[in-house]
N, C-alpha and C positions, 0 to 999 in steps of 0.2 A: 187560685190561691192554695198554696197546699199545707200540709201540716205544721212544719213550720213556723208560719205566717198565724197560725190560728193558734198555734202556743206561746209565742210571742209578743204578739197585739195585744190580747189580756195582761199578760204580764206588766208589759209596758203600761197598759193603763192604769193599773192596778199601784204601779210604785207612782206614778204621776196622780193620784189623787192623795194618796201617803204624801206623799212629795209636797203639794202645792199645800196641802192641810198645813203640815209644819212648819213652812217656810210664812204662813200667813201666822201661825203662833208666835213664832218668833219676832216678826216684824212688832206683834200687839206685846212683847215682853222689854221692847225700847223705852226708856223711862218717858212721858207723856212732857212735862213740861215745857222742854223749849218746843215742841211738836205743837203744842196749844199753841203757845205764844208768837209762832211765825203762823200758823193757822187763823187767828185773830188780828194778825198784820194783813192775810190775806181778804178780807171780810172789806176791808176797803175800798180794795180792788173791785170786785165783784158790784160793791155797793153804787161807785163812778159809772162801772159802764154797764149795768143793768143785764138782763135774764140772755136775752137773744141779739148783742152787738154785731155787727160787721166792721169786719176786717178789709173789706174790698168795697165794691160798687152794687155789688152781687146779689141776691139772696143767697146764688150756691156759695157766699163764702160769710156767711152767717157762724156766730161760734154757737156753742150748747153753754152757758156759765152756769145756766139752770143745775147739769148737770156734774158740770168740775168746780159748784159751789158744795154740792151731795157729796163731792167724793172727795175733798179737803176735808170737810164737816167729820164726815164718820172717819177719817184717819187719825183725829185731834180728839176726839169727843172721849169724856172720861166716866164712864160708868162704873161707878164706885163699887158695886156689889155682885161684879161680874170677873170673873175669871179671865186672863188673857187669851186662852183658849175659846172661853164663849164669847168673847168681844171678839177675835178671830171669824169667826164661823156667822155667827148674829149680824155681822155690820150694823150697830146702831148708833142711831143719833137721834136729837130732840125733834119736834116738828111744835110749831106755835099754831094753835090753832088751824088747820088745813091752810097755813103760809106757803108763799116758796121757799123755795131750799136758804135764799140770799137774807132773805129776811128772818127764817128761824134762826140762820148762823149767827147775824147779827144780834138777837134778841138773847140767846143763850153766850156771845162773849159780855153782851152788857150785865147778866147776871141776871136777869127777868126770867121767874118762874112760875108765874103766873100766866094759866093754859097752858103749859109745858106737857105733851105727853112724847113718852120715846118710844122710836116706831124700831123695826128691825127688818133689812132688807137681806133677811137668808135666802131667798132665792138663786141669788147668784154668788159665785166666788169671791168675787173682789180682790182679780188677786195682783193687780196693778198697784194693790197696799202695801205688797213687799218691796214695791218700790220709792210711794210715793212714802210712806212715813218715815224710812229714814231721810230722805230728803229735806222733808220738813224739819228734821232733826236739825240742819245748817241753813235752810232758807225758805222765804217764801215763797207765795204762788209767783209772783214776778219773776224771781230767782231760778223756779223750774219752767217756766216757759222759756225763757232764755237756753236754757238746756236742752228745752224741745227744739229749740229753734236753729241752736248749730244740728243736731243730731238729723233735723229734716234736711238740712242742708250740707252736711257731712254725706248722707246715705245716698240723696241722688247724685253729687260726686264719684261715690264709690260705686253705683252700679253705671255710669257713664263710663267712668274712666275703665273698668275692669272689661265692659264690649269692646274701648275702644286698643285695650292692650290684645284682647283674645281676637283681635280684627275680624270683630260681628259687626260691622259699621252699619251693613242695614237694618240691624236691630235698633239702632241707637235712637232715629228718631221716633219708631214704634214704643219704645220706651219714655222717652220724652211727653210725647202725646198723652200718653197715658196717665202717668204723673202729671201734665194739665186737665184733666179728667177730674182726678184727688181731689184739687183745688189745696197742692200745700202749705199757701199762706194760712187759711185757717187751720190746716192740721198744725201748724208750728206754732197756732197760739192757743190747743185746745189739748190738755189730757186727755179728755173723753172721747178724741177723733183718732189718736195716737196710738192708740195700741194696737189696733187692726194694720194699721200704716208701719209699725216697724215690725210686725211676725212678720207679712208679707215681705216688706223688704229685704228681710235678715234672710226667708229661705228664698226670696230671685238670688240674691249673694250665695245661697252656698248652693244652688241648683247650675249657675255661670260658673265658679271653682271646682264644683266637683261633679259634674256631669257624667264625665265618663264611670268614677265609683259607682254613681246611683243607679248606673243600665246595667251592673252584675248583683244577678241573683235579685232582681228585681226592691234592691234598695231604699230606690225612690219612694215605694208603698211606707217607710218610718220617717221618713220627711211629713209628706202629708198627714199621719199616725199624730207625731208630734206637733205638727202646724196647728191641727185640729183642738189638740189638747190646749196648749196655750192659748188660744185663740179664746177657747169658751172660759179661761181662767181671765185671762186679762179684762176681755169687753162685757160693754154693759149692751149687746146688741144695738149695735149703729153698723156697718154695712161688713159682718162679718165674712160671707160668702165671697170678698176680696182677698183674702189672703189661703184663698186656697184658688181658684180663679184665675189670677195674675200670674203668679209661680208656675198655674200647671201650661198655661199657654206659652210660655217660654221656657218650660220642658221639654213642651213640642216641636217649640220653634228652633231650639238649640241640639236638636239632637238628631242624628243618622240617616240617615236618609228611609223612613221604614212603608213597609205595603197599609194600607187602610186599616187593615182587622186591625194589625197591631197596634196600632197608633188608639185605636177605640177602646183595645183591652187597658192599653197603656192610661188612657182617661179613666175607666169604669173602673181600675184597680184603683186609683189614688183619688177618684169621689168616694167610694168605699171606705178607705182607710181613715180620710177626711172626718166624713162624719162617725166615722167607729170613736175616733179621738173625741170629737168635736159634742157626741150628743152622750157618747158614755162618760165622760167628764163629768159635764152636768148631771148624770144622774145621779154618778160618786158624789156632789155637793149637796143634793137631796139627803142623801142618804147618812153622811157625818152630819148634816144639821139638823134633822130629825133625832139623830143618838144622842148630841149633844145638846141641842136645846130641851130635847123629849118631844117634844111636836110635831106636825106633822107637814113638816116644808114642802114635800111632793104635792101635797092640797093645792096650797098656795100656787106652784110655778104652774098647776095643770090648768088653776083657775085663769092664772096670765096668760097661758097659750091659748088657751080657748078667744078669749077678751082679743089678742093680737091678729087671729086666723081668720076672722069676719070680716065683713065688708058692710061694717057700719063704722062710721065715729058719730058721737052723739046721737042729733035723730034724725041722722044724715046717710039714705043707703045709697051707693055707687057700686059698681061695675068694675072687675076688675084690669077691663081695657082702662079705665079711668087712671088706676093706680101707675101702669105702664106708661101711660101720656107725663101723667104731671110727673115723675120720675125721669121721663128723656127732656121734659121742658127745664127744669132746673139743670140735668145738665150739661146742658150748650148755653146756661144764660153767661153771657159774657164772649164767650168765644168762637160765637156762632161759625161764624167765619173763616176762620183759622183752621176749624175742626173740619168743615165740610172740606174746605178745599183741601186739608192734607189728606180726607178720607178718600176722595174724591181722585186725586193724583193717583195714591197708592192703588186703587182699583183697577185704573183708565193700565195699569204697570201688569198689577197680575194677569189682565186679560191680552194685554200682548204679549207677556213673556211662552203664553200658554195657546198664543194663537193658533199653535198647529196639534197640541194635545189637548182637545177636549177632554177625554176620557178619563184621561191625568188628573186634570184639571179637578173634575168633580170628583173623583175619589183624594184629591190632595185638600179639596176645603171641605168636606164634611166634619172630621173633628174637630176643626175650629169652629165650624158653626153652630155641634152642639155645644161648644164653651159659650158660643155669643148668645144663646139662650137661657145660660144661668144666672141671670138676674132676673127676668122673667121667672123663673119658675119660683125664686126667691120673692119676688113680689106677689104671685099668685098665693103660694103658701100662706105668708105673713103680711096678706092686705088690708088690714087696718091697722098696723106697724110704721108699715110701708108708705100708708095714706098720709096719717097724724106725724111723722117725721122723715116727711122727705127734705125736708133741709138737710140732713147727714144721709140717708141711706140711696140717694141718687147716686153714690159712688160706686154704687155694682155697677152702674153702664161702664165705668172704665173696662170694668173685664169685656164688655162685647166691642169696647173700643181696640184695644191690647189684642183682642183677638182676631178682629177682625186685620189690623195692619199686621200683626206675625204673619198670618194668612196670607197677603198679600207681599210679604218680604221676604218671611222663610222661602228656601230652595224647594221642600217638599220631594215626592216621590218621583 
């Protein structure tokens, strides 16, 4: 990486926490009102199909409402003696007594203040606000699912249809696969699933369209840069390490024909970039919400990582082979079948395409293999994250799924 690169990368990071700051003020400066008022339509909702419904037959297709009840609540929530700025930054909302989320929302539209304290979740951005409050502005939760739900189904459209105009046909069902992996029916009924599901999206979309731009001058490195950044803005940690994952395995898979090294540098450049976005973000939110609250936010997120990176839940210690298991067992539940045999086929293809080039062979799948490891190391990191919610964070195995069939379909060296 050369100079360049290292005065640039700040830079960009630097206007993207400015950037994401303001753009979350602004959203908190939209008059509250009808924002309550579809907010408290939504409390219904939530109320009918309780904390952790399914959508399928599944467990893997389990929704989080826990969650997209949290993040309704603090878009709506009006704290009278706070700045839009600090209502920005703060994310707060009421909590009833240690209740869930469904139940404080509903106790605070009926007007019950009694046990009322208000908590504040500065740790992270939230910046899925800029989008979700003016929405709420014209409709309810009902009304934005539905809008998830063309957009989920708009997107794999458009990355289907755009292999099949660029005649990448054997990409198509590696992508497909993959996306049964997701489990999109619950992403198109969950905000809290969704955000990680459309960065990804959006850069496989401009990684297929511009491909050839992003191999001059080594490009591709503010893809990832920006993936990164957005990524730790929008999610609340549910299976981030996908949308940097997906994208870079059909970087590989769609490009040049190259030797080994480069194809590794090509990886190690845009993991790098990745998390430069990804964990220097976060720290830029640390750091406005310590200035602006006065306190000391960094405590707090150091106390959470710590709590996340164990291998205990309750008083319950496991092993982090354990984490890996129950993370591949959720997800194949459902599609067992389907998934072996297409993995299965694509295998029984690379080993004959490659019959008479061993050598090829093993220098052509090494980089995808270290991609089919990064969930894994995501799991190891974040194993009691990992453990306590694997209903959403089994979707990193799609990356070793994604990367294992481009492996097996890409032309390679």
């Amino acid at each position: 990486m050369n100079l360049k690169y290292l005065i640039r990368m700040p830079a960009i990071l630097i206007s993207g926490i400015l950037a994401g700051t303001i753009f979350l003020w602004l959203a908190f400066l939209i008059p509250d009102k009808l924002i309550y008022e579809h907010g408290a339509e939504s409390v219904e909702i939530f109320t009918g199909e309780g904390l952790y419904p399914f959508v399928g037959n599944t467990p893997a297709e389990e929704l989080d409402n826990w969650t997209d009840s949290l993040m309704i609540h603090t878009a709506c929530y009006q704290k009278e003696d706070a700045s839009a700025l600090e209502r920005a930054v703060a994310a707060y909302r009421p909590v009833y007594q240690d209740a869930d989320p469904i139940t404080s929302f509903r106790m605070d539209v009926k007007g019950i203040d009694n046990g009322m304290e208000i908590t504040s979740y500065a740790r992270y951005w939230h910046g899925y606000l800029v989008f979700l409050r003016p929405l709420l502005f014209f409709m309810d939760y009902r009304g934005i699912r539905a809008l998830i739900n063309l957009g989920v189904v708009f997107t794999l459209l458009l990355i289907t249809g755009t292999l099949i105009r660029q005649k990448r046909y054997c990409l198509i069902l590696p992508f497909l696969c993959t996306a049964l992996f997701l489990r999109p029916l619950a992403i198109a009924f969950s905000i809290q699933f969704s955000s990680v599901y459309y960065v990804m999206i959006f850069s496989l979309f401009l990684i297929l369209v511009c491909r050839n731009q992003m191999e001059q001058d080594g490009r591709y490195l503010y893809l990832f840069l920006i993936n990164g950044m957005i990524t730790a803005y929008l999610d609340l940690l549910t299976y981030p390490a996908a949308a940097l994952g997906i994208p870079l395995v059909f970087f590989l898979a769609t490009g040049k024909m190259v030797n080994f090294l480069e194809a590794v540098k090509k990886t190690i450049g845009a993991f790098a970039s990745w998390a430069f976005g990804y964990f220097g973000i976060w720290s830029g939110k640390w750091l406005i919400g310590s200035l602006v609250l006065k306190r000391n936010v960094l405590a707090d997120a150091m106390n959470q990582a710590k709590l996340r990176t164990v291998t205990v839940t309750g008083e319950r210690v496991f092993a982090r082979s354990a984490v890996f298991l129950r993370n591949i067992k959720y997800s194949f539940y459902g599609i067992l079948i389907p998934a072996v045999l297409i993995l299965g086929l694509f295998s029984v293809y690379l080993l004959w395409r490659h019959r008479h080039r061993a050598k090829q062979l093993v220098w052509h799948m090494l980089p995808y293999l270290i991609l089919c490891l990064l969930p894994f190391a995501w799991y190891a990191v974040f194993a009691n994250h990992s453990m306590e919610h694997v209903f959403f964070t089994y979707r990193l195995i799609a990356i070793s799924v994604s990367s294992w069939l481009c492996m097996c379909a890409a032309e390679g060296s």
